[in-house]
C-alpha positions, 0 to 999 in steps of 0.5 A: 514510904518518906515516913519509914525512910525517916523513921529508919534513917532516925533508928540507924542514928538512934542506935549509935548516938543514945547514951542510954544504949545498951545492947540487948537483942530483946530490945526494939527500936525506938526513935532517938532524940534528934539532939542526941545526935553528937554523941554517935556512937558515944556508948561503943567509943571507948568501951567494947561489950565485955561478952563480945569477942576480941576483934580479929587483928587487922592486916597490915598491907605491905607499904607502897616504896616511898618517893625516897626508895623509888628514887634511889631505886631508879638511880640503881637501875640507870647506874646499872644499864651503863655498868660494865659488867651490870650489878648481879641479878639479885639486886637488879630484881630488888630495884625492879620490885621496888619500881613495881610496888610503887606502882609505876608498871609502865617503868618497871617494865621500860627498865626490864626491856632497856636491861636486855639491851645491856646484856643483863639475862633476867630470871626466874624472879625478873620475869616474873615481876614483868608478867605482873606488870604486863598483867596490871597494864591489862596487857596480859598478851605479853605476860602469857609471851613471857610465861613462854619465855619460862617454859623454854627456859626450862623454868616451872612458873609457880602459883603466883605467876598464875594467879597474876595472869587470871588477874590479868584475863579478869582485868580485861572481863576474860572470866572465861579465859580464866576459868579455862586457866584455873582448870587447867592448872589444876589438872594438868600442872600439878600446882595448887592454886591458893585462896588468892588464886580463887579469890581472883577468879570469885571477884571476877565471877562476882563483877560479872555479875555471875553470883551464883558461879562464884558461890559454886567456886567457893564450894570448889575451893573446899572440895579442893581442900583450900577454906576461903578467907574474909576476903572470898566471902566478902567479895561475895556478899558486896556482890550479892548486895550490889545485886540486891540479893541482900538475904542471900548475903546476910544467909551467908555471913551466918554460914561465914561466922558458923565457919569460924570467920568473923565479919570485918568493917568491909563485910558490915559495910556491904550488908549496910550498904545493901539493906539501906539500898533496899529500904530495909532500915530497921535490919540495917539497924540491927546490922550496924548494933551488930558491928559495934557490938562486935567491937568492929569500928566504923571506917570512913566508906561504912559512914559514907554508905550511910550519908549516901542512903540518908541523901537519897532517902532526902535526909540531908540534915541527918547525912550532915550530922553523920559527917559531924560524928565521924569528924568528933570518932576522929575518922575524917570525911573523905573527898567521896563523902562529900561528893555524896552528900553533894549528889543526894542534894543535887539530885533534890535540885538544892543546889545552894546546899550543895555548894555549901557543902563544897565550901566545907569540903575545901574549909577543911582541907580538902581538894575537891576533884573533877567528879566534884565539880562534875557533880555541881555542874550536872546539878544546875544543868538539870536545874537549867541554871547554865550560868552557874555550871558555866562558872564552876566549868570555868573555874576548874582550871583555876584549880588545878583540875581539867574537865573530862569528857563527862564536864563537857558533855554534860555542859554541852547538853545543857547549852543545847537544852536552853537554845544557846546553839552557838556556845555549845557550837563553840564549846564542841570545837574546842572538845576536839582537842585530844582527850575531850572528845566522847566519840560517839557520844558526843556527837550524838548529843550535837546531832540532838542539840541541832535537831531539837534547836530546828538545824536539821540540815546543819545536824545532816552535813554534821552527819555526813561529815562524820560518816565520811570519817573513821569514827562509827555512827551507832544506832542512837545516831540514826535514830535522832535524824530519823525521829528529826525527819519523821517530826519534820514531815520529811518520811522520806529521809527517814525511810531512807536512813531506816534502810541504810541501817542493815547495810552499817550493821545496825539493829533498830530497838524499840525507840527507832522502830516506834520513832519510824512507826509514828512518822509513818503513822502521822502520814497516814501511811498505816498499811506501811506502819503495819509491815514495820510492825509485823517486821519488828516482832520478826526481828525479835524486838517485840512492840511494847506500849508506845508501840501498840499506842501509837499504832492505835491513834493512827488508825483512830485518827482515819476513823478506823475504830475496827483496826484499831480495837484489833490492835488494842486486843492484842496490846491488853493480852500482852499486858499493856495499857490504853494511853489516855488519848486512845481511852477516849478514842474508845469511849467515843467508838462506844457512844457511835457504834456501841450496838454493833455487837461483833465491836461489843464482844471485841471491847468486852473481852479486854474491857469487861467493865464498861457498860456497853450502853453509854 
């Protein structure tokens, strides 16, 4: 596998840097020089295959308003709350639509409340840049009370206001909600919906996950007589590709480009990103051939797909050279390129290769952020150098960044890991500052820390503090004190808080029923273990592996082999393994009572191999 991921990985850089290159599709691919690599790219830079097609012109995105126009249009609007009479409606709505573009939703609509209380009436076009705020905050309640405002007014909301509002039920993972809106839009208001009102409802579809749904809305968009753009298509291929359908996303850039669209750099990037995901490098190879043979230049996220596959593939010098290739083509690495290469080195615990990484991040002007640091710091928690995550931790403030839930969390967790209970003692009092705190979560990890460090009774009245708070214990919170218990001999705590679950509207998984199932198990309480075991599978939480095995030791270990190969019958009929203490356990049964022939025709029929005379 390492071999083919070199191999491709060298082939993807091969097919951008040789000089010789030419394309040709009878041509394989054949494994570069690896001193060629500064010259990616070199025989697609300034020249396009003569036979290719001209690319389509990319769209210009209308610019945000700039720090001036912002301000003046905020002056505007503070002049004219005061002014008596208030400037005509018209100009009012431009300073709010200024506002709005930059971005600033939460003032836009503090000004459009504020004119209200001036006497301004707003229109058909200042309510509409309300809902699209209301919509962007995710509060899309108070866009649907504003559509209200419309109806009344005897106004007809048009097709953009509508697609605002689905936006809005997709910004809050309402896909349903919206749907129900699409449908009814079309059939009872007469307003057409456009490809940007589907292609609302398709990105929501696809981040879902219901891939196959969106596609149908794509057929729907036709029948309807309205053709899905690039951007339809390429919400639909990211996601197909993110959900590692990567042949269904390249069958539809050929149903696409048979169409008459031509992929751009974010259609190419997808298919990239999804063929390297999946190891297919040689077709990711002759993806990207493709994309320069179509003169569609590679931007800054298209490299980064590729050090990001070359990192987790461990070819970190080929991910460096990508990144000097894309500074000699003039596109600049990013602060997300970097942290990428970063996390592919942290994840192969080369944390000095890392942090020389940072080092040129910050060389070359740019400002690493929190998920940077929080990277790093996760790093040498694995590696469990907490000294070198504490250092980095304290240097954030320093540069202007502060910590966030995942900073602490990870510090925390690592503190505990290497026994230092009083500084993660401390560092989590200083977590309930507003904002550090990760609920439940956090807790969680203390709980753990205490229990795994041997403070069982400090862990309970930490428990009990936050029972008798508003915060809400989750199933992972039970199960950490039951599974400290049961290892504590104490069963009877852990049976205890097993009870209490259904009463908290919690449901045992796999790991608290095995948790429960051992400990009773180790007492040698198997008649109870059973009940639990039985229960389980009525619960609809079906035993897996550690279930059957740990249930197999325990009646081994009271010299029950007859249960115990009962038990294993079932496990090997539903696909699971003996763990390698149980085998033995087994052969061992062989050797003593191998001539019993009711034990001979229960082991052959999971065990067909072993030879019953051993």
């Amino acid at each position: 596998m390492e071999t083919t991921a070199k191999i491709g990985a060298f082939s993807i850089i091969s097919c951008m840097a040789s000089d010789n290159y030419r394309p040709n599709a009878n041509t394989p691919l054949s494994l570069p020089n690896p001193n060629a690599i500064s010259n990616l790219f070199h025989s697609h830079s300034n020249s396009r295959n003569p036979n290719s097609p001209s690319p389509p012109p990319a769209k210009r995105k209308q610019p945000a308003a700039g720090p001036s126009e912002l301000r003046k249009a905020q002056d505007f609007l503070n002049r004219a709350l005061q002014a008596q009479p208030p400037p005509p409606t018209s100009e009012i709505n431009t300073a709010l639509a200024a506002v709005k573009k930059s971005g600033n939703y939460g003032s836009t609509l503090s000004f459009f409340v504020k004119l209200q209380f001036s006497g301004v009436l707003p229109n058909f076009f200042t309510l509409k840049i309300a809902i699209i705020c209301c919509c962007q905050l995710n509060r899309v309640d108070f866009g649907f009370s504003l559509l209200g405002v419309l109806f009344k007014r005897g106004k007809s909301p048009c097709v953009t206001t509508f697609t605002n509002l689905i936006r809005g039920l997709v910004l809050r993972d309402k896909i349903d909600e919206a749907m129900d809106l699409l449908d009814k839009l079309t059939r009872k208001s007469g307003i057409e919906p456009n490809v940007v009102t589907y292609g609302t409802i398709v990105n929501g579809l696809c981040k879902t996950g219901n891939i196959s749904m969106a596609i149908r809305m794509v057929q729907i968009m036709e029948e309807r007589g309205c053709k899905p753009n690039i951007v339809v298509y390429n919400t639909i291929i990211d996601g197909l590709c993110k959900g590692r359908m990567v042949g269904d996303a390249v069958n539809l850039l050929l149903e696409m480009s048979g169409k008459g669209i031509r992929p751009d750099v974010v259609t190419y990037t997808s298919l990239i990103y999804g063929l390297c995901n999946n190891g297919k490098w040689k077709e990711a190879t002759g993806m990207l051939r493709e994309m320069l043979d179509s003169g569609v230049s590679p931007n800054v996220r298209t490299f980064s797909v590729l050090v990001d596959a070359l990192t987790k593939e461990g070819r970190g010098k080929e991910a460096k050279e990508v990144i000097g290739v894309m500074i000699k083509r003039g596109v600049d690495p990013n602060v997300y390129t970097y942290n990428t290469i970063m996390h592919g080195y942290c994840l192969q615990g080369r944390m000095d290769e890392a942090m020389r990484m940072l080092k040129t991040m910050v060389n070359r002007g740019l400002r690493p952020d929190v998920f940077s640091y929080n990277i790093l710091i996760k790093g040498y928690c694995n590696k469990l150098e907490l000294d070198e995550a504490m250092h980095l931790f304290q240097d954030m403030p320093q540069r202007g960044l502060k910590p966030d839930v995942i900073t602490c969390n990870t510090i925390l967790q690592g503190l505990f890991r290497i026994g230092r209970c009083a500084a993660a003692k401390k560092l989590f009092r200083e977590m309930q500052k507003p904002g550090l705190l990760g609920g439940t979560h956090s807790y969680n990890i203390v709980l753990d820390g205490l229990c795994k460090n041997g403070h069982i009774g400090e862990a309970f009245s930490l428990f009990h503090m936050i029972e008798s708070s508003s915060l809400d214990l989750d199933i992972v919170s039970y199960s950490v004190l039951i599974d400290a218990s049961c290892k504590d001999k104490q069963i009877d705590n852990a049976r205890e808080l097993f009870t209490k679950l259904s009463s908290k509207g919690l449901h045992p998984d796999h790991t608290t029923y095995n948790m429960m199932i051992r400990g009773l198990c180790e007492e040698g309480l198997l008649d109870e273990a059973c009940e639990l075991f039985v229960e389980m599978k009525q619960n609809g939480c079906l035993p897996d592996g550690i279930t059957y095995n740990t249930i197999i030791r325990g009646f081994f270990g009271q010299q029950k082999g007859y249960k115990a190969v009962a038990f294993l019958e079932e496990m090997v009929g539903r696909g699971f393994s003996p763990s390698a203490s149980n085998f033995s356990s087994i052969i061992d049964l062989i050797s003593t009572e191998g001539e019993d022939p009711s034990l001979q025709k229960l082991i052959r029929k999971f065990m067909p191999r072993i030879d019953m005379d051993l």
